[in-house]
FIDORO-562381 format. One record per residue: residue number from 1; y, x, z of N, C-alpha, C, O in turn. Coordinates in steps of 0.02 Angstrom, whole numbers, plus 50000, padded with zeros to 5 digits. Atoms other than C-alpha are relative to their C-alpha. Example, Ala and Ser with C-alpha at 12.3 -4.5 7.8 and 13.67 -1.06 7.14 Angstrom:
2
ATOM   resi    n.yy    n.xx    n.zz   ca.yy   ca.xx   ca.zz    c.yy    c.xx    c.zz    o.yy    o.xx    o.zz
ATOM      1   49941   50045   50000   49775   50615   50390   50060   50045   50000   50059   50097   50033
ATOM      2   49941   49958   49997   49947   50684   50357   50055   49961   50037   50110   49986   50045
//
This chain:
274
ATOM   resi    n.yy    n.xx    n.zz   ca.yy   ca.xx   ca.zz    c.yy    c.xx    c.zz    o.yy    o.xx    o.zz
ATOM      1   49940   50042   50000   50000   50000   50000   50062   50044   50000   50075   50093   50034
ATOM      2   49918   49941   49994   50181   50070   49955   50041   49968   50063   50067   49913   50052
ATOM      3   49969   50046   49955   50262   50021   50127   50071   50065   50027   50082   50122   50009
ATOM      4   49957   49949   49977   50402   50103   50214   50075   50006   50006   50107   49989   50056
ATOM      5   49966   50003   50016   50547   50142   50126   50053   49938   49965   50041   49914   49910
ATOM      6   49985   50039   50045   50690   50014   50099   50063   50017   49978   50110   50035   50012
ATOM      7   49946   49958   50023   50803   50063   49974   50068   49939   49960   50081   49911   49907
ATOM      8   49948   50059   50015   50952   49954   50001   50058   50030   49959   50067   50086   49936
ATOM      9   49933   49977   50052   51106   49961   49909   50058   49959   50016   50047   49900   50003
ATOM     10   49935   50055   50008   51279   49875   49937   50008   49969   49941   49976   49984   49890
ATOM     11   50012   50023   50068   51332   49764   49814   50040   50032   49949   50030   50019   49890
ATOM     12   49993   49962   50049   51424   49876   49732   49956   50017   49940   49959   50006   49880
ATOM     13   50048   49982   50054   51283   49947   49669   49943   49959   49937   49898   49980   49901
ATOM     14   50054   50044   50034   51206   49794   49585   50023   50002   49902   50075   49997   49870
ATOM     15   50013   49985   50072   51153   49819   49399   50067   49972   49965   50029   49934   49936
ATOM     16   49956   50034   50064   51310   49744   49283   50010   50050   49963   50012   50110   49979
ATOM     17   49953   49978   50063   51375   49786   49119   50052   49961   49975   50051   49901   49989
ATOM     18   49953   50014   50042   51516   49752   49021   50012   49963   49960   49991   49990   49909
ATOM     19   50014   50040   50075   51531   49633   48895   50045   50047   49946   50102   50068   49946
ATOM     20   49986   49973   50049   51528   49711   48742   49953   49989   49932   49893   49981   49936
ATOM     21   50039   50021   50068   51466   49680   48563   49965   50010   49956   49999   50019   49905
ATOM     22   50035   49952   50014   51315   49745   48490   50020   49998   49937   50026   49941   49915
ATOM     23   49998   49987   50056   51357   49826   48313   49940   49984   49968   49942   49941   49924
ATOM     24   50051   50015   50043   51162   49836   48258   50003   50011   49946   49985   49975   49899
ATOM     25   49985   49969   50063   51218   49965   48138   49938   50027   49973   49937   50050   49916
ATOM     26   50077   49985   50060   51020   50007   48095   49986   49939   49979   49945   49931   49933
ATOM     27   50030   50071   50052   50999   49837   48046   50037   50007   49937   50040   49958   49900
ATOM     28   49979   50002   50065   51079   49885   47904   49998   50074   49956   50006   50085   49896
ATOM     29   50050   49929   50028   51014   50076   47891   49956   49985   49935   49923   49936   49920
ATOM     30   50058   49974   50026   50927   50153   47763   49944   50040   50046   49956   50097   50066
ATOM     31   50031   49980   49958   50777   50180   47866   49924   49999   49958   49890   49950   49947
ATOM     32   50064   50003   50075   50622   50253   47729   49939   49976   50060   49899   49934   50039
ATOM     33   50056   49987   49967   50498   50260   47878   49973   49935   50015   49914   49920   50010
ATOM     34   50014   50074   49973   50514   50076   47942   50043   49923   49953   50088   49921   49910
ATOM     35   49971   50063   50018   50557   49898   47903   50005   49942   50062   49967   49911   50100
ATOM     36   49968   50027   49932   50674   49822   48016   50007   49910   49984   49994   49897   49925
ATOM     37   49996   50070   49972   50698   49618   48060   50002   49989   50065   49981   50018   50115
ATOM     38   49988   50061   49960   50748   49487   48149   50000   49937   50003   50031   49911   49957
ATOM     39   49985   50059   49995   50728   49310   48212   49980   49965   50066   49929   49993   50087
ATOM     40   49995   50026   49937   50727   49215   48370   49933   49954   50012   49916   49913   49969
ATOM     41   50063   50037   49975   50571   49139   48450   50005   49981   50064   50028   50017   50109
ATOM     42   50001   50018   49924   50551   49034   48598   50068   50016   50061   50071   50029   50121
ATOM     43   49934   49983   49962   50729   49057   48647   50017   50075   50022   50060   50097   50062
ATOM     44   49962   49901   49997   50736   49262   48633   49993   50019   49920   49967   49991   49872
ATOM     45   49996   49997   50072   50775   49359   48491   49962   50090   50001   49979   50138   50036
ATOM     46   50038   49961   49991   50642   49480   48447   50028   50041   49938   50050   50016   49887
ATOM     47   49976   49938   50049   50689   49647   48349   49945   50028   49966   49894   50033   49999
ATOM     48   50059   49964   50000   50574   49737   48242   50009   50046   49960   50041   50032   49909
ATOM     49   50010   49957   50046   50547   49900   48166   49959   50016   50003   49940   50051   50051
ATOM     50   50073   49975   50016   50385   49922   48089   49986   50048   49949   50008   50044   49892
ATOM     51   50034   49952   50049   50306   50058   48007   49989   49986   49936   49963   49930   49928
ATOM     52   50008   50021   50053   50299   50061   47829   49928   50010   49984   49900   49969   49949
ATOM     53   50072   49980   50021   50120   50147   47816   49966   49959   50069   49915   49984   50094
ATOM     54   50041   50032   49945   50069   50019   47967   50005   50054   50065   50022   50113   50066
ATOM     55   50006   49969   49938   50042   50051   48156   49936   49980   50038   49909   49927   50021
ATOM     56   50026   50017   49944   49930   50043   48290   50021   50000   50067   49990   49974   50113
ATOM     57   49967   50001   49938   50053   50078   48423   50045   49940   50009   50052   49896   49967
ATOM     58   49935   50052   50010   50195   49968   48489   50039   50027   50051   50005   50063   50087
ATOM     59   49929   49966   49950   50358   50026   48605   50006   49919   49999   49997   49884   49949
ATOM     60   49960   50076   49973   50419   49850   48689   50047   50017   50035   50033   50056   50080
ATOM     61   49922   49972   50001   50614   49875   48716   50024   49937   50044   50053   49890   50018
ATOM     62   49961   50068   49967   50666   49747   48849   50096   49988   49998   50125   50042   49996
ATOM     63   49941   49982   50026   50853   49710   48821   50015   50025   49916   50057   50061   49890
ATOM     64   50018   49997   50093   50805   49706   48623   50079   50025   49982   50097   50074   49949
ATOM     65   49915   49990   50049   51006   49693   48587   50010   50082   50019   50005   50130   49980
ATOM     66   49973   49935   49992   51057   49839   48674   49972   50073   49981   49995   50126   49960
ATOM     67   50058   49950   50048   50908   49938   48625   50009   50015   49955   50033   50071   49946
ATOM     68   49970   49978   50105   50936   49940   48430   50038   50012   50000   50050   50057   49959
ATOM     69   49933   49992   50031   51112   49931   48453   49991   50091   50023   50044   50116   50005
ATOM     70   50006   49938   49956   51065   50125   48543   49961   50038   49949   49967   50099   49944
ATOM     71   50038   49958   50042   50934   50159   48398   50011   50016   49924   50045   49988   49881
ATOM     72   49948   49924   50066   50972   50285   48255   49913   50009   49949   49854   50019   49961
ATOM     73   50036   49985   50069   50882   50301   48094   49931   50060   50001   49871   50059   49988
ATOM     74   50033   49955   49972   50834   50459   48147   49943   50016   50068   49898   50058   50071
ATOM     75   50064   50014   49954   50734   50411   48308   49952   49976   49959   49902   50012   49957
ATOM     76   50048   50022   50013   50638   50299   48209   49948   50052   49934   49890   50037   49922
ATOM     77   50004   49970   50032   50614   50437   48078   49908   50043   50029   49848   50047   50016
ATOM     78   50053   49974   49949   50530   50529   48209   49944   49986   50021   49902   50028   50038
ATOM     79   50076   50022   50002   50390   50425   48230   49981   49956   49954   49989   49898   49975
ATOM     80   50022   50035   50038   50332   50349   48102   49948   49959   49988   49939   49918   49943
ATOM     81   50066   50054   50008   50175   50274   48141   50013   49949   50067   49960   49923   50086
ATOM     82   49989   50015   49963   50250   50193   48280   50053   49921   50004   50114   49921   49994
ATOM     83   49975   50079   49998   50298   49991   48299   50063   50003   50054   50044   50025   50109
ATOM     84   49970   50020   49942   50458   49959   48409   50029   49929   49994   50047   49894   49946
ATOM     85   49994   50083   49989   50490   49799   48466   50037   49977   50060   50016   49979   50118
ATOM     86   49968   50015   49944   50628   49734   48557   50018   49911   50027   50018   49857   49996
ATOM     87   50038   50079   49995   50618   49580   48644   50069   49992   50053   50068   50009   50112
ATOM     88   49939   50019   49975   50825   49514   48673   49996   49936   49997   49945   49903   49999
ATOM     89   49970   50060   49982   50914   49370   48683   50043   49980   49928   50062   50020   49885
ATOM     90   49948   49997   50057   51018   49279   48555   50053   49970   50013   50065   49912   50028
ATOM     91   49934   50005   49970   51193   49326   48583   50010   50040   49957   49963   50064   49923
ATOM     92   49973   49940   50027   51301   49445   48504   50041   50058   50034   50085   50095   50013
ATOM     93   49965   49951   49958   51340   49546   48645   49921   50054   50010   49864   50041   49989
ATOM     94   50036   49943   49980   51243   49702   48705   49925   49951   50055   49868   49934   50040
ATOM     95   50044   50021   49945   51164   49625   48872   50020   49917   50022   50078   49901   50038
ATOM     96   50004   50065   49975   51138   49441   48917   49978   49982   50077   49926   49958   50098
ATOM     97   50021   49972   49938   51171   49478   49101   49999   49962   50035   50008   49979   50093
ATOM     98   50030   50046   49941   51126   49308   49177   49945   49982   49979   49916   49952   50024
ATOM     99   50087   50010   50028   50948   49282   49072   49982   50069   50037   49947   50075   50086
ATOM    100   50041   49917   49973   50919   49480   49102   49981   49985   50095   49923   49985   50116
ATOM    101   49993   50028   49936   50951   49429   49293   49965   49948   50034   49963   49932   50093
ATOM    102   50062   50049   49988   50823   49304   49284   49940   50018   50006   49900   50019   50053
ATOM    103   50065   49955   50020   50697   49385   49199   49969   50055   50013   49909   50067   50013
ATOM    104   50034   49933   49984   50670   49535   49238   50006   50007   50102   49982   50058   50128
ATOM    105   49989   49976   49948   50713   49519   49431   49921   49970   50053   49920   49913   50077
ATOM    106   50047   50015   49930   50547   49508   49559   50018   49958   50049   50065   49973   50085
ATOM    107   49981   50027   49934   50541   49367   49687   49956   49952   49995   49939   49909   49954
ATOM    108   50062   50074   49983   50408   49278   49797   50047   49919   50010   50100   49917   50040
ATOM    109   49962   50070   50002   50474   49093   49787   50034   50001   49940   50039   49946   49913
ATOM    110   49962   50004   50039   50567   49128   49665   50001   49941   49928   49951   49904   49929
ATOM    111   49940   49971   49990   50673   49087   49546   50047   49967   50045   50031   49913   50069
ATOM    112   49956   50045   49960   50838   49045   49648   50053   50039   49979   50053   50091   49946
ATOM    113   49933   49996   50015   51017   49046   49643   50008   50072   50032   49982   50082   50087
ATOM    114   49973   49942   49959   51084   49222   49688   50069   50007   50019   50124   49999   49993
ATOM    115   49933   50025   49978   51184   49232   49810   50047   50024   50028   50079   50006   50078
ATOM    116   49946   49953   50041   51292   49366   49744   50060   49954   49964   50120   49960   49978
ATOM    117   50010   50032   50053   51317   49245   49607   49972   49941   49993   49926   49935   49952
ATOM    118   50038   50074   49991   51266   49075   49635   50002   49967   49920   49972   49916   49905
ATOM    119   49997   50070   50056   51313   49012   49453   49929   50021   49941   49913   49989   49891
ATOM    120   50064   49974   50040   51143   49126   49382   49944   50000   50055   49953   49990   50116
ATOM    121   50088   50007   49965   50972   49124   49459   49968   50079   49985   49978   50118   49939
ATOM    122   50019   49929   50026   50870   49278   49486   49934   49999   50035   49926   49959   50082
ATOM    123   50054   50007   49954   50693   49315   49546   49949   49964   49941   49904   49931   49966
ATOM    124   50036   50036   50027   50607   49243   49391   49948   50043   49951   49932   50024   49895
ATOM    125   50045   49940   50080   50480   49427   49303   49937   49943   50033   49886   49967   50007
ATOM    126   50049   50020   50009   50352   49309   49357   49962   49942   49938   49908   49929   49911
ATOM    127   50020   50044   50061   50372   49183   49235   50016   50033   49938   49995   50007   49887
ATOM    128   49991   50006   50054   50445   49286   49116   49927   50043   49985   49897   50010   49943
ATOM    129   50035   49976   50006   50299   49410   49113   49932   49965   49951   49908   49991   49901
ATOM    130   50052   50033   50058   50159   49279   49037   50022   49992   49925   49989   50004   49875
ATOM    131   49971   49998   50058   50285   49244   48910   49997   50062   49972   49955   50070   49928
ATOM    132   49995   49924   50033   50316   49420   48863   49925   50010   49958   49918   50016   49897
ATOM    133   50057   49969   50040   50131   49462   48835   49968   49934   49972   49908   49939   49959
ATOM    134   50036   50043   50013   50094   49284   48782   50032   49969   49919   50003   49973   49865
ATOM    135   49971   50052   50094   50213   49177   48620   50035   50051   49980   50036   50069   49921
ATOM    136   49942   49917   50034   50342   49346   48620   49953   50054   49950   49966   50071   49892
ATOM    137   50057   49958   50025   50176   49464   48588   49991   49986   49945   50010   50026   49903
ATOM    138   50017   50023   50016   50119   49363   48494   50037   49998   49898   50020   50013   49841
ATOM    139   49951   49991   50059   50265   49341   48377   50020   50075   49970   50014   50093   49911
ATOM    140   49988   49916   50010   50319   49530   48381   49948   50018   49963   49953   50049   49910
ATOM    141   50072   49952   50034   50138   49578   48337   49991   49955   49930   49945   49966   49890
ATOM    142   50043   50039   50059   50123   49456   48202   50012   50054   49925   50059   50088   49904
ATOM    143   50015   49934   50084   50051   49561   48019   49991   50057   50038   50009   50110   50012
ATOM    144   50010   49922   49991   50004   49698   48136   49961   50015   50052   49976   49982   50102
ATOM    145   50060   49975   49971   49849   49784   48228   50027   50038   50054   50063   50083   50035
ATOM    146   49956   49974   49933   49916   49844   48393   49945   50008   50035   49911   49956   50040
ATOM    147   50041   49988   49932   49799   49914   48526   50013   50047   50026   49970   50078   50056
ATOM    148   49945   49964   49935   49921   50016   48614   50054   49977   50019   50084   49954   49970
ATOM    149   49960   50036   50006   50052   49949   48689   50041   50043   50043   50008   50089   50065
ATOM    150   49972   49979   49966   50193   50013   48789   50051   49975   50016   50080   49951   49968
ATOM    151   49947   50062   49992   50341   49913   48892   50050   50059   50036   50021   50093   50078
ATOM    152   49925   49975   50001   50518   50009   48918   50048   49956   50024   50054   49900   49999
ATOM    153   49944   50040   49966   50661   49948   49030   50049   50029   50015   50023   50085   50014
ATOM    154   49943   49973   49978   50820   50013   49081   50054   49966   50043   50093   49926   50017
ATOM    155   49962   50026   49935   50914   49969   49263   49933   49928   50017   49873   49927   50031
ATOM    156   50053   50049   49989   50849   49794   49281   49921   49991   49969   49872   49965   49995
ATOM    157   50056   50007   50033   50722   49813   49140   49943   50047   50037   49887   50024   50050
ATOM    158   50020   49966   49962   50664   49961   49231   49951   49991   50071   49897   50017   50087
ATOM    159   50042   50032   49955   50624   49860   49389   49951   49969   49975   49895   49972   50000
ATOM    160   50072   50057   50022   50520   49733   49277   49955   50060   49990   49906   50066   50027
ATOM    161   50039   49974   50006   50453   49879   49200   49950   50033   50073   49893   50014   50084
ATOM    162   50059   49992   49949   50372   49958   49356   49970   49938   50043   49911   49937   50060
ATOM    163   50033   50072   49964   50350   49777   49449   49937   49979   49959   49902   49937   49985
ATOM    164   50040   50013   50046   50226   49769   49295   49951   50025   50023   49906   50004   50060
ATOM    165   50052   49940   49971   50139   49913   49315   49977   49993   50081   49927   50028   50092
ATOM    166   50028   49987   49954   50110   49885   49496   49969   49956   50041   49940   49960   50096
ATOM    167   50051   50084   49987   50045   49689   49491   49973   49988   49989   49928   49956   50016
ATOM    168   50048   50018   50072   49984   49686   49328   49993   50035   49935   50004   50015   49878
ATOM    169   49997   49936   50059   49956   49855   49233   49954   49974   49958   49970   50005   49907
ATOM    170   50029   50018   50058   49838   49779   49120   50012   49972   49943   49975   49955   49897
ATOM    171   49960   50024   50054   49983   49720   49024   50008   50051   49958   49991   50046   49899
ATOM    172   49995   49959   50051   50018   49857   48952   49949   50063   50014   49908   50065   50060
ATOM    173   50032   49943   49986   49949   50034   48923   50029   50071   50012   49998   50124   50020
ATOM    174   49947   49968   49970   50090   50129   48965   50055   49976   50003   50076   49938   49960
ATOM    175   49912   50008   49980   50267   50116   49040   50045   50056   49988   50031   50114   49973
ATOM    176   49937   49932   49992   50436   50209   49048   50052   49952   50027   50069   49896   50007
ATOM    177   49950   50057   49965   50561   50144   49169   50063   50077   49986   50051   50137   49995
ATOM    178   49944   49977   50005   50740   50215   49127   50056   49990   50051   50094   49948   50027
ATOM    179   49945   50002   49937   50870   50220   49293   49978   49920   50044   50020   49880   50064
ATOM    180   50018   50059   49974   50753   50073   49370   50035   49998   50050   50051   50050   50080
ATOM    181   49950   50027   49954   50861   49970   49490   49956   49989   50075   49951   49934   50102
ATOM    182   50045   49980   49952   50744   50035   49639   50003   49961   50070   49956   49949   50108
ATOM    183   49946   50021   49943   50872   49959   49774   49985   49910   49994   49979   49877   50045
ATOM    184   49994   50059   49977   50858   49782   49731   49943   49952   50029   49883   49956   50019
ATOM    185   50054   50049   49964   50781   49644   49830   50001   50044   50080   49951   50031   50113
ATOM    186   50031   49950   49962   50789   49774   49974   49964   50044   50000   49951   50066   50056
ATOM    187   50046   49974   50017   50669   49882   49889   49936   49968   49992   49881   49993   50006
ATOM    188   50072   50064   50005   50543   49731   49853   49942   50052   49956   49886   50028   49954
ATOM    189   50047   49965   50014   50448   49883   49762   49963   50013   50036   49904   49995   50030
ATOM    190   50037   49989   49960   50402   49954   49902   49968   49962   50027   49912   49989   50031
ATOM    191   50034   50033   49984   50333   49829   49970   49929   49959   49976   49890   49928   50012
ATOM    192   50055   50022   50036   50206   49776   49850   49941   50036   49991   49949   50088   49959
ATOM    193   50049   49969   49991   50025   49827   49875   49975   49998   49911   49968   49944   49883
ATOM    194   50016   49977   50054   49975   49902   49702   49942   49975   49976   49890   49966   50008
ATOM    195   50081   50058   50034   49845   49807   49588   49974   50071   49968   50017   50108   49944
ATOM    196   50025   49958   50024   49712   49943   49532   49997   50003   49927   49993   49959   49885
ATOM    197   49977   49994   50075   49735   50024   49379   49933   50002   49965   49882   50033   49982
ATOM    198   50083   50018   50057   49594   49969   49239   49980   50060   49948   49925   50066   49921
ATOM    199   50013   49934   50024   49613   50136   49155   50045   50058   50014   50070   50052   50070
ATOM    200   49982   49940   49971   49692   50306   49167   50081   49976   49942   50087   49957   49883
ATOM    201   49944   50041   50022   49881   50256   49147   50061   50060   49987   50074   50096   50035
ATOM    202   49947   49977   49974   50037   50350   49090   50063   49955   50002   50080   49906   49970
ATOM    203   49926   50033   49994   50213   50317   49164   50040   50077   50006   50029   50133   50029
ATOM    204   49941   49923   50016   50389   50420   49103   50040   49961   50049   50039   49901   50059
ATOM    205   49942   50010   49951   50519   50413   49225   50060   50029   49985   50057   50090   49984
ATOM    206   49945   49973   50002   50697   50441   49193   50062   49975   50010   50082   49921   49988
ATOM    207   49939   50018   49998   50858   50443   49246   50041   50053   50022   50013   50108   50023
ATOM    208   49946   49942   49988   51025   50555   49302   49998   49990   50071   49981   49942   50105
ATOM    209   50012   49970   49951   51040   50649   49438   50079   49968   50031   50080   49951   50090
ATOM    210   49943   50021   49994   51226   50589   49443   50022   49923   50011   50080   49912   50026
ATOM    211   50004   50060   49986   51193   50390   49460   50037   49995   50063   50042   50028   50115
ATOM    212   49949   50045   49926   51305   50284   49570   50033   49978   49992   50054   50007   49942
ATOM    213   49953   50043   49987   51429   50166   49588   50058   50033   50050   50032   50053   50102
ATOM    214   49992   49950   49941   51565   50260   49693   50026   49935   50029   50019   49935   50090
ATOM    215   49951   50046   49958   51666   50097   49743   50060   50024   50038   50105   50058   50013
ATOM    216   49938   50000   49963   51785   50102   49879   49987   50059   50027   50032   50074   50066
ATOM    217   50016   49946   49945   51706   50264   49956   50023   50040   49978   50034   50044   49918
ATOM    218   49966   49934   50027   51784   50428   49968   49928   50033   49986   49869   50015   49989
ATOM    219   50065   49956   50020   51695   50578   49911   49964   50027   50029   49922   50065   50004
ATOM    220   50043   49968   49942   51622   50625   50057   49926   49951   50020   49868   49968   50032
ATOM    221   50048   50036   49996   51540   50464   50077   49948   50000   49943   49888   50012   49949
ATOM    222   50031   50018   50053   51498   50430   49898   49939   50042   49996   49884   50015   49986
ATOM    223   50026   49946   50007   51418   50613   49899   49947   49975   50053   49892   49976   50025
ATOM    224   50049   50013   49963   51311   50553   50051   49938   49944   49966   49877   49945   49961
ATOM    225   50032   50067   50029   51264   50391   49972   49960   50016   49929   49919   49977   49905
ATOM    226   50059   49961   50052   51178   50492   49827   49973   50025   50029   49918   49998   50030
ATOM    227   50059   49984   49969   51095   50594   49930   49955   49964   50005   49902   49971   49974
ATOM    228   50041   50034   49965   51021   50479   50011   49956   49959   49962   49897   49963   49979
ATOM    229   50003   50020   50030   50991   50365   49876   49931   50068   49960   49872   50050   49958
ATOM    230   50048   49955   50047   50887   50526   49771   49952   50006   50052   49897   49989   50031
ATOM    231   50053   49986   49972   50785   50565   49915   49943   49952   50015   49884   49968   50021
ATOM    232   50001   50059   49999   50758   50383   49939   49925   49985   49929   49870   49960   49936
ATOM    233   50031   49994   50053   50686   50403   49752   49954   50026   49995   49903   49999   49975
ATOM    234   50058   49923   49988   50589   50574   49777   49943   49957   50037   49889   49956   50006
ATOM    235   50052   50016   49957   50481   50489   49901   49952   49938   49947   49891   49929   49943
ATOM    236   50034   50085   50041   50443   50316   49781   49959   50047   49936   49908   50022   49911
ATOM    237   50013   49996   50046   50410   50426   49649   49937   50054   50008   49895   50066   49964
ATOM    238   50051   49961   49977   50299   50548   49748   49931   49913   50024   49875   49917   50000
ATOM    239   50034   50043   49970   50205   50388   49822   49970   49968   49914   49933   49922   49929
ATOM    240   50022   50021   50079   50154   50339   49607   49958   50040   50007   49898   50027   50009
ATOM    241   50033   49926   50022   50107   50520   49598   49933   50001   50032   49882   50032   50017
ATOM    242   50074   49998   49941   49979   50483   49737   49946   49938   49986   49900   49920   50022
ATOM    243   50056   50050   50024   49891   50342   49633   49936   50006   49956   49952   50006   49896
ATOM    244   50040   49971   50045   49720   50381   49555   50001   49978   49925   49967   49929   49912
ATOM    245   50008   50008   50087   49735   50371   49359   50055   49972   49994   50053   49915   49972
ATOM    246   49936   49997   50017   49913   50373   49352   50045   50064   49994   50051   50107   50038
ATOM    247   50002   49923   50028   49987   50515   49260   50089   49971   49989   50115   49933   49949
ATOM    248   49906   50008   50005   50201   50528   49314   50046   50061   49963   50062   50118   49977
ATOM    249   49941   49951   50043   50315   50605   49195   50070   49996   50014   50085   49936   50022
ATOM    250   49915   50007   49970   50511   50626   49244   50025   50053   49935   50001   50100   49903
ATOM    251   49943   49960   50017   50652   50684   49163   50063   49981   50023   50087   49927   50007
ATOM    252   49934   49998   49971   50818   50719   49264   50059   49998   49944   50057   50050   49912
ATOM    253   49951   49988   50029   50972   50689   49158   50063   50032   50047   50064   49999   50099
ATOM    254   49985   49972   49956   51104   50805   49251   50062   49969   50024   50076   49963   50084
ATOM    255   49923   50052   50005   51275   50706   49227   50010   49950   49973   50068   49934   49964
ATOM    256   49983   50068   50024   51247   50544   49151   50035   49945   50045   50052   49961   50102
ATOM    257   49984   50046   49967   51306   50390   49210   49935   49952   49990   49897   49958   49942
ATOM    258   50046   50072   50005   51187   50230   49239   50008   50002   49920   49982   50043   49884
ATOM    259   49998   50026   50069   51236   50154   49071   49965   50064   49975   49908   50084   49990
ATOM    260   49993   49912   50056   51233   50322   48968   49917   50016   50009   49897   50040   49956
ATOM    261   50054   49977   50008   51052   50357   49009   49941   49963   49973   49886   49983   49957
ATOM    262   50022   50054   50073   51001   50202   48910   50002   50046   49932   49955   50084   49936
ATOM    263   49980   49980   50067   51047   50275   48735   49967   50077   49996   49942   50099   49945
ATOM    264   50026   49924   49987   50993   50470   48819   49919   50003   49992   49887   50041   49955
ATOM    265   50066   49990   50031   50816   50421   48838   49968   49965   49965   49913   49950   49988
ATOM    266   50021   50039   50040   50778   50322   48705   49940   50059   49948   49880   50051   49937
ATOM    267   50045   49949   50015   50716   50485   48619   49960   50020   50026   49911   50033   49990
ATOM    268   50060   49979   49964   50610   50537   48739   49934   49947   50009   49878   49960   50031
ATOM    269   50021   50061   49967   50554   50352   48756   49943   49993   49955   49883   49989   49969
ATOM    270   50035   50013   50053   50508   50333   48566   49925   50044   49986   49872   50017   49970
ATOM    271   50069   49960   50002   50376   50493   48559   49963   49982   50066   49903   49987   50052
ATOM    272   50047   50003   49965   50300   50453   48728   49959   49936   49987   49908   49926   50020
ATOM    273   50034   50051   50014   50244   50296   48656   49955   50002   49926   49922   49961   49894
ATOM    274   50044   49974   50065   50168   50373   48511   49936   49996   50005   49899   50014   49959
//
């Protein structure tokens, strides 16, 4: 059981972005390797770039919009036998940050009003999770032979992504959580006794060493409140490391910001799902 550590956060630190407007300038790339689309299913809007010589893999991109709007001709270049598939919302902004806030956030009882935020609901990866691997899959995979799969998140997606991996790894066959939002719920990660893994699993881990929110704090505090916060991390990520047939990969970015390490490991994201 992961018990122990709870890695709270003020609300400062709670996941938002910006509103801003995804370009989705490869949707209109010359891209020789793949063939890109779009169209909306079941009330999300699924992205796709598929291999031109076919795949057997698949990359699943939670936050579909912001994902593509982040991916470059040249990532996809890079792998070429490799399906990505992003599984957004349909809006024309980057992040749809009261669905994302639904969906991707962990909670027993759930969902309910948050009450941060009472006018969105949060607490609902349980329902979205069947969906995902159930009419979304489904649709994403359609014209294509997939028996690898791999699910990618970043901040909130991040949480779904490991909340996956540690309920119900038999969803996928590997993960990569990008600056997972470790802190929320109280650390409701920790708390969750780990469902055994059905085969020998990898997970990439990444995020900056520089993450934080500084808020109202001086630099003395702020500087504490990372500390604390990384070591906080060190331990969750040592406590994976200690799971039989789970194989943890990290990469430290040294000065990113939260956001910024979206778009940073997307490269690293695309070959580990190869």
């Amino acid at each position: 059981m992961l018990t122990g550590l709870a890695l709270t956060a003020p609300a400062l630190a709670r996941a938002q972005f910006r509103p801003s407007k995804a370009d989705l300038s490869i949707l209109r790339a010359a891209v020789p390797s793949h063939r890109l689309d779009v169209w909306d299913v079941d009330g999300y809007r699924i992205f796709r770039a598929v291999p031109v010589a076919g795949a057997t893999h698949a990359l699943y991109l939670l936050d579909g919009n912001g994902m593509f709007d982040a991916l470059t001709p040249d990532m996809l270049t890079a792998v070429p036998g490799l399906a990505v598939l992003g599984i957004g919302y349909p809006t024309d902004e980057r992040f749809d940050t009261t669905r994302r806030s639904l969906d991707y956030t962990p909670l027993a009882g759930g969902p309910v009003p948050d009450p941060e935020r009472p006018e969105r609901r949060i607490g609902g990866a349980q329902l979205f999770l069947p969906r995902l691997t159930g009419p979304l899959r489904a649709a994403a995979e359609d014209g294509l032979a997939i028996t690898t799969r791999t699910l990618s998140g970043h901040s909130f997606g991040g949480l779904f992504t490991l909340w996956t991996l540690l309920t119900a790894p038999a969803s996928f066959d590997r993960y990569a959580a990008v600056s997972p939002s470790l802190w929320w719920g109280d650390g409701v990660l920790e708390r969750i006794t780990p469902a055994d893994l059905p085969r020998p699993t990898p997970l990439f881990l990444a995020y900056s060493a520089a993450e934080g929110r500084r808020g109202t704090m001086d630099e003395e505090a702020f500087r504490q409140h990372r500390a604390e916060a990384a070591k906080r991390r060190e331990a969750f990520v040592e406590r994976l490391r200690s799971r039989p047939k789970l194989t943890v990969t990290q990469h430290v970015f040294p000065d990113l910001s939260h956001g910024q390490t979206l778009g940073a490991a997307l490269p690293l994201t695309l070959p580990f799902a190869q």
